[in-house]
N, CA, C and O of each residue as an XYZ file, in Angstrom:
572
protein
N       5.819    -17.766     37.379
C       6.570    -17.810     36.128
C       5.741    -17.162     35.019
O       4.519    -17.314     35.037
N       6.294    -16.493     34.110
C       5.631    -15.407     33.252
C       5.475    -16.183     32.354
O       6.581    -16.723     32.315
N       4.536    -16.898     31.141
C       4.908    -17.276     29.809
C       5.443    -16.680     28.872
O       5.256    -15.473     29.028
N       6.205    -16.963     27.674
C       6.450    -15.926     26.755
C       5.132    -15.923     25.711
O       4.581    -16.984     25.417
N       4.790    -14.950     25.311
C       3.869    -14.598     24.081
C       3.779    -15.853     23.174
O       4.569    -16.791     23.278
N       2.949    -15.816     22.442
C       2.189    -16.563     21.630
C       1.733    -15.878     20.283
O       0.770    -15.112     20.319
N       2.187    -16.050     19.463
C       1.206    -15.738     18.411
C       0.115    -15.449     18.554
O      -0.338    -15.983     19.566
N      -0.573    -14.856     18.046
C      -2.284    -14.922     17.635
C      -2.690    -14.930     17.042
O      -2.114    -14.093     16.346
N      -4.082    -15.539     16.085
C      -4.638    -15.739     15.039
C      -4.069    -14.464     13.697
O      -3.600    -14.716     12.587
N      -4.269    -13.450     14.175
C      -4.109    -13.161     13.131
C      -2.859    -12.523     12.690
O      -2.669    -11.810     11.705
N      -2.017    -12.924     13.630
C      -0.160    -12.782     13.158
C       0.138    -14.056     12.716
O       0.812    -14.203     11.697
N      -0.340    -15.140     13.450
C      -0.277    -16.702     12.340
C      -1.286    -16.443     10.864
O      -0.683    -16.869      9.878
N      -1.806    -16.218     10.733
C      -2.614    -15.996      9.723
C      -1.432    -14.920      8.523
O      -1.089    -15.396      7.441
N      -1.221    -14.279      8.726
C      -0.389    -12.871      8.379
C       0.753    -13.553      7.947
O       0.888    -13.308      6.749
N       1.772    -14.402      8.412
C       2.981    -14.980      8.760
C       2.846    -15.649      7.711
O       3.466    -15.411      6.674
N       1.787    -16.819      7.901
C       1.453    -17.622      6.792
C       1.019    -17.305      5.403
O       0.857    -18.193      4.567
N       0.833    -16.061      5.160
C       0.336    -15.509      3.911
C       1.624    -14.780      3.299
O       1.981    -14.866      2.124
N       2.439    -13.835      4.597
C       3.676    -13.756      3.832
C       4.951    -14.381      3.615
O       5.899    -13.926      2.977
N       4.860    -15.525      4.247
C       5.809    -16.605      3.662
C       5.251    -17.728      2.964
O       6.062    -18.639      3.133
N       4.205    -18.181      2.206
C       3.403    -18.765      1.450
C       4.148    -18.424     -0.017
O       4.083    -17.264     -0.426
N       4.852    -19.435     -0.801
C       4.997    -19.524     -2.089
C       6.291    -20.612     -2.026
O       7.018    -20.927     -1.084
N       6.264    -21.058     -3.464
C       7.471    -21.623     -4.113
C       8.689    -20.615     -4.197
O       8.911    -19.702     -4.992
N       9.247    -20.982     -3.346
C      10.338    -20.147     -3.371
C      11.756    -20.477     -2.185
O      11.515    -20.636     -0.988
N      12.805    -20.523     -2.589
C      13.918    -21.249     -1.436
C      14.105    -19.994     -0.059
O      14.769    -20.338      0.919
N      13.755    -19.205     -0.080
C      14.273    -17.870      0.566
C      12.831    -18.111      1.494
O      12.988    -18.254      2.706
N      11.139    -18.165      0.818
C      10.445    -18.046      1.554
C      10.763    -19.611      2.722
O      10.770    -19.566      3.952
N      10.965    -20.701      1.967
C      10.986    -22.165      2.559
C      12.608    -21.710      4.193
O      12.855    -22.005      5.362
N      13.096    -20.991      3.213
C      14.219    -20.743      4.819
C      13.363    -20.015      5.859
O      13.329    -20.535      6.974
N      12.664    -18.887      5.662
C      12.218    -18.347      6.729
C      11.015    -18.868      7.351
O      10.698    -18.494      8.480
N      10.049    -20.035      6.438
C       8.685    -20.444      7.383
C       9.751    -21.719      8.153
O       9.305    -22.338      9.118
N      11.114    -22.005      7.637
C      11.952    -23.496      8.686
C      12.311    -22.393     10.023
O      12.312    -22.819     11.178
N      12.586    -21.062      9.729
C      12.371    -20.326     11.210
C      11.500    -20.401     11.787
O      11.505    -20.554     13.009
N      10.508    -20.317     11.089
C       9.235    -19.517     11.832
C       8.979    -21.025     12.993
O       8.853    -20.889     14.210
N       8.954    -22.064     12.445
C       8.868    -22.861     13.100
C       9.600    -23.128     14.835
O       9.122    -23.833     15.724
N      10.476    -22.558     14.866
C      11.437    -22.813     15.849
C      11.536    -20.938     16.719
O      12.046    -20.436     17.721
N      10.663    -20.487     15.498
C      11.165    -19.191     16.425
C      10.014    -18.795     17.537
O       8.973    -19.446     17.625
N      10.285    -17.736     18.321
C       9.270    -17.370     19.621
C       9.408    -16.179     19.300
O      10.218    -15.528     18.641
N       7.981    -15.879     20.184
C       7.663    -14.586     19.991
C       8.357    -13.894     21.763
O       7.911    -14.045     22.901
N       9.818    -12.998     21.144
C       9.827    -12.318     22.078
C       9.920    -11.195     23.110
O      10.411    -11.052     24.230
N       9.020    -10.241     21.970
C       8.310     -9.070     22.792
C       7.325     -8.785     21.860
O       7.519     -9.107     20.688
N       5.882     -8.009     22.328
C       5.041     -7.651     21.700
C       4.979     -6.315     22.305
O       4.948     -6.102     23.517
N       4.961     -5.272     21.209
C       4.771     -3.816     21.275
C       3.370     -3.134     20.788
O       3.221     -2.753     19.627
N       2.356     -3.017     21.787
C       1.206     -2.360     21.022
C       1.519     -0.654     20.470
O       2.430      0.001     20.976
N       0.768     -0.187     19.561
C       1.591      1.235     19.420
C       0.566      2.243     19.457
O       0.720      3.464     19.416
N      -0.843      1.369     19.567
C      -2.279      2.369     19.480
C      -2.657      2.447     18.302
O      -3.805      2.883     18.223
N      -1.959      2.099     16.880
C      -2.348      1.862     15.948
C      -1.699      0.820     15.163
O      -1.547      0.897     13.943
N      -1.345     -0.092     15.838
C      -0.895     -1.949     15.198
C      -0.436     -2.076     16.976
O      -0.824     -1.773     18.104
N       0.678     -2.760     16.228
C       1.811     -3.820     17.408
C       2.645     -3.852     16.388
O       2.422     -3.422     15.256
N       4.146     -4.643     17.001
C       5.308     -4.796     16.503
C       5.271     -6.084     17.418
O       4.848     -5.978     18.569
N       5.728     -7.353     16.905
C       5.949     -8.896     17.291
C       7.361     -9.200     17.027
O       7.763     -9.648     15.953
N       7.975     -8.983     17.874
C       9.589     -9.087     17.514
C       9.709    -10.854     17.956
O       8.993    -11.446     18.764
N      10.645    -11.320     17.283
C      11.207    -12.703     16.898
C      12.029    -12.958     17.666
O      12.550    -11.905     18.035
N      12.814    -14.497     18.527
C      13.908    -14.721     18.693
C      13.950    -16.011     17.854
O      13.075    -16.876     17.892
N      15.070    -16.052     17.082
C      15.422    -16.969     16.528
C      16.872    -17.498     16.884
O      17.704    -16.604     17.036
N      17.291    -18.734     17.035
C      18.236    -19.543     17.242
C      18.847    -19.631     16.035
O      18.357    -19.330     14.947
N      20.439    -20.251     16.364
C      21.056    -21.074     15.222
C      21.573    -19.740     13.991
O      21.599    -18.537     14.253
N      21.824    -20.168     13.087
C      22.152    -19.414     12.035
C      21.300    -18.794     11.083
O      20.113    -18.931     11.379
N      21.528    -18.101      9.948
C      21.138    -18.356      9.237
C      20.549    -19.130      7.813
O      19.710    -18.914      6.939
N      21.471    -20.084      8.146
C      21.276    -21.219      7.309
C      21.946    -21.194      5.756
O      22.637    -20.221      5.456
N      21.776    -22.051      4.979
C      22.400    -21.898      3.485
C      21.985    -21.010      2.744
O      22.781    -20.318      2.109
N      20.500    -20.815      2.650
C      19.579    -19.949      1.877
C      20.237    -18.641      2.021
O      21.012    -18.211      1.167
N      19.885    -17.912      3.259
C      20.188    -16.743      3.965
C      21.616    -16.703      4.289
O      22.269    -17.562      4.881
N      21.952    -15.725      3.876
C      22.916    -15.060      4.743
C      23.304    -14.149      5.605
O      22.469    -13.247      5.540
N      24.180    -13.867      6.442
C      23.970    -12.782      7.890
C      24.064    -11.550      7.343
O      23.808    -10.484      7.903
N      24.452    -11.728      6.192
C      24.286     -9.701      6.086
C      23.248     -9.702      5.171
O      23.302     -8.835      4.298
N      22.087    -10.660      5.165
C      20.796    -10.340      4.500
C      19.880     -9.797      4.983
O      19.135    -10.411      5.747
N      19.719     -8.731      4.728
C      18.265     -8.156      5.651
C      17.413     -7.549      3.975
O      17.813     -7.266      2.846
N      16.075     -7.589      4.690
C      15.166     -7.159      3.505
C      13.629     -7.264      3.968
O      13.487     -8.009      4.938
N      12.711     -6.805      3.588
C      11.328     -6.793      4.183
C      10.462     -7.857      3.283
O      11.106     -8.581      2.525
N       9.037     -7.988      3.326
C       8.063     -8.430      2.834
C       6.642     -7.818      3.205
O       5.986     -8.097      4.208
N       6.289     -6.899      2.163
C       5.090     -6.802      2.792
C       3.857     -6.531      2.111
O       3.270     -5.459      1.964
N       3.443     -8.166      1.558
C       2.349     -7.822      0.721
C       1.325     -8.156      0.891
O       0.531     -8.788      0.193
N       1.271     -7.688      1.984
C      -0.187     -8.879      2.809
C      -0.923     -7.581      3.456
O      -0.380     -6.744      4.177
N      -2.362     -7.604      3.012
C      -2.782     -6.004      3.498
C      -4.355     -7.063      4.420
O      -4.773     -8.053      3.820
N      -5.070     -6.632      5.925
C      -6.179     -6.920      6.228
C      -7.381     -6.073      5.374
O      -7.090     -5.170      4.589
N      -8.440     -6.399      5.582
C      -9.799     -5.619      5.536
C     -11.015     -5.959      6.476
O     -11.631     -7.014      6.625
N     -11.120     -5.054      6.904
C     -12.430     -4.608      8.100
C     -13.660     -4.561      7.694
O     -14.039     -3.416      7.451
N     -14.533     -5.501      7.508
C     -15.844     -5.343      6.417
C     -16.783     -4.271      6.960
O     -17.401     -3.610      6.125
N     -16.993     -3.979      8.443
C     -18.044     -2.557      8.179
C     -17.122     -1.119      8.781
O     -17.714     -0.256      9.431
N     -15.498     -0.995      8.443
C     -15.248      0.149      8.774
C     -14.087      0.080      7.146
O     -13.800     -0.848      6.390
N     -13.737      1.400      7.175
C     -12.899      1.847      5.912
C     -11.356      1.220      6.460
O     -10.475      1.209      5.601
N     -11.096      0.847      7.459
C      -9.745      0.592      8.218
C      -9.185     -0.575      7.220
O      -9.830     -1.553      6.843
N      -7.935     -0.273      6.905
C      -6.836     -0.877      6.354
C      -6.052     -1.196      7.066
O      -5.629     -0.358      7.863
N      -5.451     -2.749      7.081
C      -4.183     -3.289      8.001
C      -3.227     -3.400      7.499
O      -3.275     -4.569      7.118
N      -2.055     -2.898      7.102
C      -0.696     -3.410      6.448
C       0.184     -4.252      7.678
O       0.329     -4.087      8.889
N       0.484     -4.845      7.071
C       1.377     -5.931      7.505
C       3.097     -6.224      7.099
O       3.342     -6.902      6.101
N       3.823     -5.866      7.641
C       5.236     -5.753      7.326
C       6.573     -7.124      8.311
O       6.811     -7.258      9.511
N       7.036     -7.747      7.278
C       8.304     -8.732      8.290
C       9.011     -8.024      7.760
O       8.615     -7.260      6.881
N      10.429     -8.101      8.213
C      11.419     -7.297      8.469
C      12.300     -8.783      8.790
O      11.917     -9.591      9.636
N      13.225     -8.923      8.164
C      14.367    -10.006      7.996
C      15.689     -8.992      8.372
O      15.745     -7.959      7.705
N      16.689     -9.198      9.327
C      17.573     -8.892      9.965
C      18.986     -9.943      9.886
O      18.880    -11.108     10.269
N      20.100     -9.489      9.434
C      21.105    -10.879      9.034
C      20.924    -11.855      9.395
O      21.401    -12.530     10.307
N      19.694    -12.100      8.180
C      19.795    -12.958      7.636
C      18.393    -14.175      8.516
O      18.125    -15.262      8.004
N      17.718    -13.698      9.786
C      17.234    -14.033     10.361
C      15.567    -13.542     10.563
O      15.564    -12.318     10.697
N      14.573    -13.940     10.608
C      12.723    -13.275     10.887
C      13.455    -12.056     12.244
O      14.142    -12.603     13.107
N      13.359    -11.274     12.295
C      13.457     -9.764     13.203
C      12.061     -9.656     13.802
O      11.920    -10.084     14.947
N      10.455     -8.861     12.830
C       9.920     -8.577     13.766
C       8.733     -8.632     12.398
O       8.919     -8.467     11.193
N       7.585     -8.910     13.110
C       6.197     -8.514     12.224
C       5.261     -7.087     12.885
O       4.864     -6.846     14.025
N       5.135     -6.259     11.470
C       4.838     -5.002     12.406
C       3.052     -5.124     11.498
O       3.091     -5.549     10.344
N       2.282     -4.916     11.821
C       1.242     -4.384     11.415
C       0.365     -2.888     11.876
O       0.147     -2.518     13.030
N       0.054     -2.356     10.898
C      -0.497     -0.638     11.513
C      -1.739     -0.664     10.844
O      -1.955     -1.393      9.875
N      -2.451      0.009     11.271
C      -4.021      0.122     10.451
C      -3.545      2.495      9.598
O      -3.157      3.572     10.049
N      -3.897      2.006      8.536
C      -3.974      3.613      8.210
C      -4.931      4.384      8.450
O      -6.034      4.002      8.062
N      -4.870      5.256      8.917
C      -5.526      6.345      9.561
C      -6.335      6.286     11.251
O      -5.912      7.073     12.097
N      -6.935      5.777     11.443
C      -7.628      4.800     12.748
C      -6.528      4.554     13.601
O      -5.330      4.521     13.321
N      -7.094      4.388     14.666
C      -6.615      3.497     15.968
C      -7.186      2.161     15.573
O      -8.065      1.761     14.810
N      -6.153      1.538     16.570
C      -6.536      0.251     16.176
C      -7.577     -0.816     16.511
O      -7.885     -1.050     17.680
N      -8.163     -1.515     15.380
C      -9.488     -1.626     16.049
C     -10.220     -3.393     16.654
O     -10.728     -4.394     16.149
N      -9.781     -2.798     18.202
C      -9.914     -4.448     18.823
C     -11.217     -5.352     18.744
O     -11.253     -6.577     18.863
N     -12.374     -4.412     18.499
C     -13.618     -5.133     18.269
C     -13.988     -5.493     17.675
O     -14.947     -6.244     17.854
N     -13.334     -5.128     16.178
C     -13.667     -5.845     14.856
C     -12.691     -6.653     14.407
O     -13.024     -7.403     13.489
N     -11.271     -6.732     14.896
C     -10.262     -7.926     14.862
C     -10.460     -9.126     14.089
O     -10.007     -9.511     13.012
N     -11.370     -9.680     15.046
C     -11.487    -11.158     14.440
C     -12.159    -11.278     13.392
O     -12.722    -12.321     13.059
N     -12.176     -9.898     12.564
C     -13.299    -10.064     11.199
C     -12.565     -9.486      9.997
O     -13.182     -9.049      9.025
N     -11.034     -9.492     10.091
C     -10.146     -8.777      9.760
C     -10.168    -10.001      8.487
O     -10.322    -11.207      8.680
N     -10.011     -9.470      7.441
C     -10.238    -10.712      6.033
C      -8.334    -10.008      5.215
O      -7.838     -8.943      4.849
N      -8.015    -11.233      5.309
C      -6.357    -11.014      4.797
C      -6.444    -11.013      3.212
O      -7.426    -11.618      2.781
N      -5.783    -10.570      2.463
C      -5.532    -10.428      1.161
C      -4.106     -9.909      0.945
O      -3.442     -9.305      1.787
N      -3.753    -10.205     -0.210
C      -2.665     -9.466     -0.934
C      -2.727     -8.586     -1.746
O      -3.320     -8.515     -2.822
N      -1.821     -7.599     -0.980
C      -2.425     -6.040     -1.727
C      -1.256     -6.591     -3.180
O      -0.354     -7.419     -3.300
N      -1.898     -5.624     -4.032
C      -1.468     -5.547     -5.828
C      -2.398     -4.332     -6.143
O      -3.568     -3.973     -6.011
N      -0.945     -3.818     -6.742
C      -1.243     -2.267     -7.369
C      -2.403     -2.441     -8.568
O      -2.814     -1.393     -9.066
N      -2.804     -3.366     -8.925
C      -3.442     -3.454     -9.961
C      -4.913     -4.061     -9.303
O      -5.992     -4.139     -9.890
N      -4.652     -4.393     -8.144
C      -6.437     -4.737     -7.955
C      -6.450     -3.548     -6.422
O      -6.434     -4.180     -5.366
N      -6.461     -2.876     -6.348
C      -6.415     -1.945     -5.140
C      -7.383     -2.371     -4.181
O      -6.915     -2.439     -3.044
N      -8.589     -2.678     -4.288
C      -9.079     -4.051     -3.308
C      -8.198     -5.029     -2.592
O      -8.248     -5.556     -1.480
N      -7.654     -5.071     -3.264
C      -6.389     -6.528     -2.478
C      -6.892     -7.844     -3.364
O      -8.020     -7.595     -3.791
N      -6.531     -8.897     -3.701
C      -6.272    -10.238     -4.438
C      -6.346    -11.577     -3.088
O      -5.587    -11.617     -2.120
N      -7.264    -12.388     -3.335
C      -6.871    -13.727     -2.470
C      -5.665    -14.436     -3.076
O      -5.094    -15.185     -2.283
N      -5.161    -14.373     -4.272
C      -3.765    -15.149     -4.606
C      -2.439    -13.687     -4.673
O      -2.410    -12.464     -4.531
N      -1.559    -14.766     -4.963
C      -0.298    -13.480     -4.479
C       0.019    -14.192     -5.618
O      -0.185    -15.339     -6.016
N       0.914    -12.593     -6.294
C       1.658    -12.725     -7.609
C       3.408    -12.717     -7.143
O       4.092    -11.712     -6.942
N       3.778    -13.939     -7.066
C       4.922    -14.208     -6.507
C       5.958    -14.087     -7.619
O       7.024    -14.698     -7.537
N       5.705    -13.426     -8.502
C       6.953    -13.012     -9.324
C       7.184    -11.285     -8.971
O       8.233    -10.706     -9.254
N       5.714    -10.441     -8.146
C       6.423     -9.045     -8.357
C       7.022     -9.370     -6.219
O       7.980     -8.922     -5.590
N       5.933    -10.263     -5.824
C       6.321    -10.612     -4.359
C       8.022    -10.516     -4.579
O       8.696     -9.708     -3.939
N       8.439    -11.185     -5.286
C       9.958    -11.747     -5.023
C      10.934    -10.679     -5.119
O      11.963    -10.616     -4.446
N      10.433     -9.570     -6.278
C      10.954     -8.324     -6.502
C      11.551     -7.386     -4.655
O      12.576     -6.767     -4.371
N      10.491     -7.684     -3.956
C      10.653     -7.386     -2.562
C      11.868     -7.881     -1.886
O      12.590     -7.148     -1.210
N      12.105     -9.272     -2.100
C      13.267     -9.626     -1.380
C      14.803     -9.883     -2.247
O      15.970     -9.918     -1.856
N      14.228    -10.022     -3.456
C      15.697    -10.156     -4.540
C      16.409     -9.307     -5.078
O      17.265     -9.572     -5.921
N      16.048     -7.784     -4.506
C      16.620     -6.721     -4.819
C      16.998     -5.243     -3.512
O      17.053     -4.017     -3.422
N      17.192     -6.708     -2.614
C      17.671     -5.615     -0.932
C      19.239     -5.277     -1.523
O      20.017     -4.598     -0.854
């Protein structure tokens, strides 16, 4: 019997940073995240794609013809220049898929676990440990 996929540290990590805030839209999709599975993982040579199955509806919050992204959650690689962006992708109304790509590089499995998450903001181009959840929201309140 095959298991299905699992998360891994640093797509739970990722997940949790971009659904992290006061907000009714983020609180619908981490009540998915809870119940949802991971079910397919796509490596691409420079990220993966973690596609979702989710059950049930979309709930009150969401609706089925809601689709819209989130993606303000960037990694950093402390001894290479490699950048991780991190992208969810909401599909009517439901979590679809978490894609992450590194820019420019292949992707880099040996330094992984040293991958330090932040929220990218145009104004600190470093990336921010807090997220400014008023331009965050701009992302999903204007699909």
């Amino acid at each position: 019997m095959v298991e299905a996929p699992v998360l891994t540290p640093l797509e739970a990590s990722a997940l949790e940073m971009l659904l992290s805030g006061d907000d009714p839209i983020l609180a619908a999709l981490r009540e998915q995240l809870r119940s949802a599975r991971v079910r397919e993982r796509t490596r691409t040579g420079a990220g993966f794609f973690t596609h979702f199955e989710v059950g049930g509806s979309p709930g009150d919050v969401l609706g089925p013809d809601e689709s819209f992204h989130i993606a303000d959650v960037v990694a950093r690689l402390p001894a290479e220049l490699d950048t991780i962006l991190f992208h969810l992708a909401v599909r009517s109304g439901k979590l679809d898929y978490l894609e992450a790509a590194t820019v420019g590089d292949a992707w880099p499995e040996h330094t992984i676990d040293q991958a330090r998450l932040m929220y990218f903001d145009r104004g600190h181009p470093g990336g921010t440990p807090t997220r400014d959840i008023d331009q965050a929201r701009l992302q999903w309140r204007t699909r």
